[in-house]
N, C-alpha and C positions, 0 to 999 in steps of 0.2 A: 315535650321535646325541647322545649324554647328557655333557657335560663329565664331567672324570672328579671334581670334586668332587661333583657330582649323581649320580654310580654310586656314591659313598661312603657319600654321604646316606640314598639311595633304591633299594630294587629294584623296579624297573618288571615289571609282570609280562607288560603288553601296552601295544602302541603307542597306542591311546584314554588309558590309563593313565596313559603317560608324557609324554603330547601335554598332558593336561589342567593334569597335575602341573608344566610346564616354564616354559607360559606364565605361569603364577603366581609360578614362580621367579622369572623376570624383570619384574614385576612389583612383585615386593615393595619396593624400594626407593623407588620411585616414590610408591607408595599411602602407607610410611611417614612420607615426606617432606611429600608433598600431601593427606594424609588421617588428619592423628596420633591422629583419634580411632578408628580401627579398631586394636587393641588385639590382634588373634586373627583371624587366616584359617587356613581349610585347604580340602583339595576334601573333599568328603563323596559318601553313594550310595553305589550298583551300584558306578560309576568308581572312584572309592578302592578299592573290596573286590575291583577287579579282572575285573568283569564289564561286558560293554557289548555289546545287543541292538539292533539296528536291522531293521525291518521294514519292505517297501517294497509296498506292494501301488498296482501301479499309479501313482496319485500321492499314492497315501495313504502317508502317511511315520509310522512308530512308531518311537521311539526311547529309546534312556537318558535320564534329566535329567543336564545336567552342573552336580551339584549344589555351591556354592559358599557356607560356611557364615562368616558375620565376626561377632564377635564387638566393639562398641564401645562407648566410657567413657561419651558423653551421647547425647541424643537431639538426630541432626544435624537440619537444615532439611531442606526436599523438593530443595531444587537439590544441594544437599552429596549428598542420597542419589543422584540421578540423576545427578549428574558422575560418581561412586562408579561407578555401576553400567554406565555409559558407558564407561567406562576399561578396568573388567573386560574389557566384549565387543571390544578394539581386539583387533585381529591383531598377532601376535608372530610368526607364519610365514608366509612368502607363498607364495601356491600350495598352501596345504596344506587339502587337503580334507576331511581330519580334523577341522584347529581348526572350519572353518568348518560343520561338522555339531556341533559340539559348542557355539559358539556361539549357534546355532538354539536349543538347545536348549537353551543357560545355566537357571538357576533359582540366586538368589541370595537368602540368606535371612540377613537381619541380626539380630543380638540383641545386649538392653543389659544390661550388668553390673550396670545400678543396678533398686533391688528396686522404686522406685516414683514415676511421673512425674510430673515438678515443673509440665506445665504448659507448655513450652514445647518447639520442636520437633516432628517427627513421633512419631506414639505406638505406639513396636514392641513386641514381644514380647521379653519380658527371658530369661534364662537359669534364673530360676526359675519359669518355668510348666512341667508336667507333662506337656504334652499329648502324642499319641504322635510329632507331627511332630517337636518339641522336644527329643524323648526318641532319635527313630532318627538325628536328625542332629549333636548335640553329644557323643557319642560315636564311638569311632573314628573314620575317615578319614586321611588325609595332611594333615602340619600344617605349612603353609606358615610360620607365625610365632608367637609367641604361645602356646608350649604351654604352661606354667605356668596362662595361664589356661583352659587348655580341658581343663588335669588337676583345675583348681579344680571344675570343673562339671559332669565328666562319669560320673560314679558313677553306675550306676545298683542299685535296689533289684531283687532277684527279682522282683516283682511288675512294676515297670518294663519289664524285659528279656521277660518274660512278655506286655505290649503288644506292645512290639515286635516280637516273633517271629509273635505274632496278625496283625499289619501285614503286616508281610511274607508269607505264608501268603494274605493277603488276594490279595495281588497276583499272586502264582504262579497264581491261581484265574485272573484276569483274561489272565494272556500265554496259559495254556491257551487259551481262549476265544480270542483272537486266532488263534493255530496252527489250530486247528480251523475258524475260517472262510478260512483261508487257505487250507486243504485245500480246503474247499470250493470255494474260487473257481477253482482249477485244474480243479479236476473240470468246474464249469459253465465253464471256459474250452472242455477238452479235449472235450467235448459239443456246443459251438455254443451255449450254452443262456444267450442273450445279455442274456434278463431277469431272469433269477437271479441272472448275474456284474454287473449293475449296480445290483441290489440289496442284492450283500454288500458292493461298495466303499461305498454310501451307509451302509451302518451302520456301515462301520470307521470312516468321517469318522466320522460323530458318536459315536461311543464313542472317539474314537484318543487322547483326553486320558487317560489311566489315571488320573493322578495324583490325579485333580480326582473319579472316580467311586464313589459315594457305593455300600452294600450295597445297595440298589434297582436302582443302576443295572445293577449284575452280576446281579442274579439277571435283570432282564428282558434282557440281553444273553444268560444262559445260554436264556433260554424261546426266544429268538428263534434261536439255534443250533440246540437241540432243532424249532424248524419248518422251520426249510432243510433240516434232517439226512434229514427226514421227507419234505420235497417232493422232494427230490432221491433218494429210495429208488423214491418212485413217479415222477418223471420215467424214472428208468433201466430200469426195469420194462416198462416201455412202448414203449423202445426195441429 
C-alpha cells in the first residue's frame, strides 16, 4: 500500500497508522504551497504511538482522536484557519473506511512559534505554554514536515514527562470504566433486562467524550459503574 519511498521513511506499525500517516503525506505540498505559514505538521496521539481503540456500543461510537499537531510563524485570521482545517478533513482515499473513521474523529491543534500576540489574528496557544495538553502533543509523533522545529520545542523536563504520564494513567482509568460497562451491557443484553441496557447506552453518550472529562467527571462515571455492578448482582439473584 505504502510507496516504497514512504517504507524508507516510515514503519507503519498498523493500518490506522499508516492510513493517518499517508493522507498527510500527500498533503504536504499543497498545505505548503497554500498555507506557508504552517511551518511543522506531524500526526500526534494513541495513532503516532501505534495504538487505535474503537468502541461501538450500539450507536455509541468511542474512538481514538486522530490527533493532528501544526505548528505556525503568525497568528492566521479565522477563514485561513478554517480553509486549513477544511483541507486537512478532504479525502485522499476513496472508499476507505478507515480515513473516514479517523476524519470523524480529526482533533487538530494549532501552535504559534511567537512567544506573544501582537493583537491581530486569532489568539492560539504558542509552543511555549506548559500545559499538559502542550506538553503530551509537541513531543513525539510522526513528523510530517518541519522537524527542526518540533526538535526546537520538544524537550521535556522530568517533571514535564512526570504530567504527562499522570495524563495518560488519567485516561487508562477512564477506557477501563468504559470496558466494564460494556460488560455490562452484554450482560443486561443476554438477560432481556432492557432497562438497564438503555440506561448504560445513555451514560456512555454522555461520558463518550473522554477527552473533554474533567477528574469529577470520572469519579461519578466510576460511582455510577459501582451502582449498575450492584443492581445487576441483585437483578441476577433474583433470577
Amino acid at each position: 500500500m505504502s510507496t516504497e519511498n514512504e517504507k524508507s521513511q516510515y514503519r507503519f506499525i498498523n493500518i490506522f497508522q499508516e492510513i493517518a500517516t499517508r493522507r498527510l503525506k500527500k498533503k504536504e505540498a499543497h498545505i505548503k504551497r497554500k498555507f506557508p505559514w504552517v511551518v511543522a505538521l506531524k500526526l500526534s496521539g494513541s495513532i503516532s504511538d501505534g495504538y487505535y481503540f474503537l468502541l461501538q456500543f450500539k450507536d455509541v461510537t468511542i474512538a481514538s482522536d486522530y490527533d493532528i499537531i501544526a505548528i505556525v510563524d503568525k497568528f492566521p485570521e479565522e477563514q485561513e484557519i478554517k480553509a486549513f482545517i477544511e483541507y486537512l478533513k478532504k479525502y485522499e482515499f476513496e472508499h476507505s473506511e478507515i480515513e473516514r473513521l479517523l476524519v470523524e474523529h480529526m482533533d487538530v491543534k494549532i501552535y504559534a512559534k511567537l512567544a506573544y500576540y501582537p493583537g491581530e489574528g486569532v489568539r492560539l496557544p504558542t509552543v511555549f505554554e506548559r500545559d499538559t495538553t502542550t506538553l503530551r502533543h509537541i513531543q513525539g509523533g510522526i513528523i510530517i514536515f518541519g522537524e527542526e522545529v518540533f526538535s526546537k520545542y520538544s524537550k521535556l523536563t522530568e517533571r514535564e514527562i512526570r504530567r504527562v504520564f499522570l495524563r495518560v494513567r488519567d485516561r487508562e482509568k477512564i477506557f477501563n470504566l468504559y470496558t466494564d460497562l460494556g460488560g455490562l451491557l452484554r450482560e443486561a443484553n443476554a438477560l432481556g433486562l432492557k432497562e438497564i441496557e438503555t440506561k448504560i447506552i445513555d451514560i456512555l453518550r454522555k461520558f463518550k467524550n473522554y477527552h473533554i472529562l474533567s477528574n469529577k467527571d470520572t469519579e461519578e462515571l466510576e460511582q455510577i459503574r459501582n451502582k449498575l455492578v450492584n443492581e445487576m448482582k441483585k437483578t441476577k439473584a433474583t433470577l
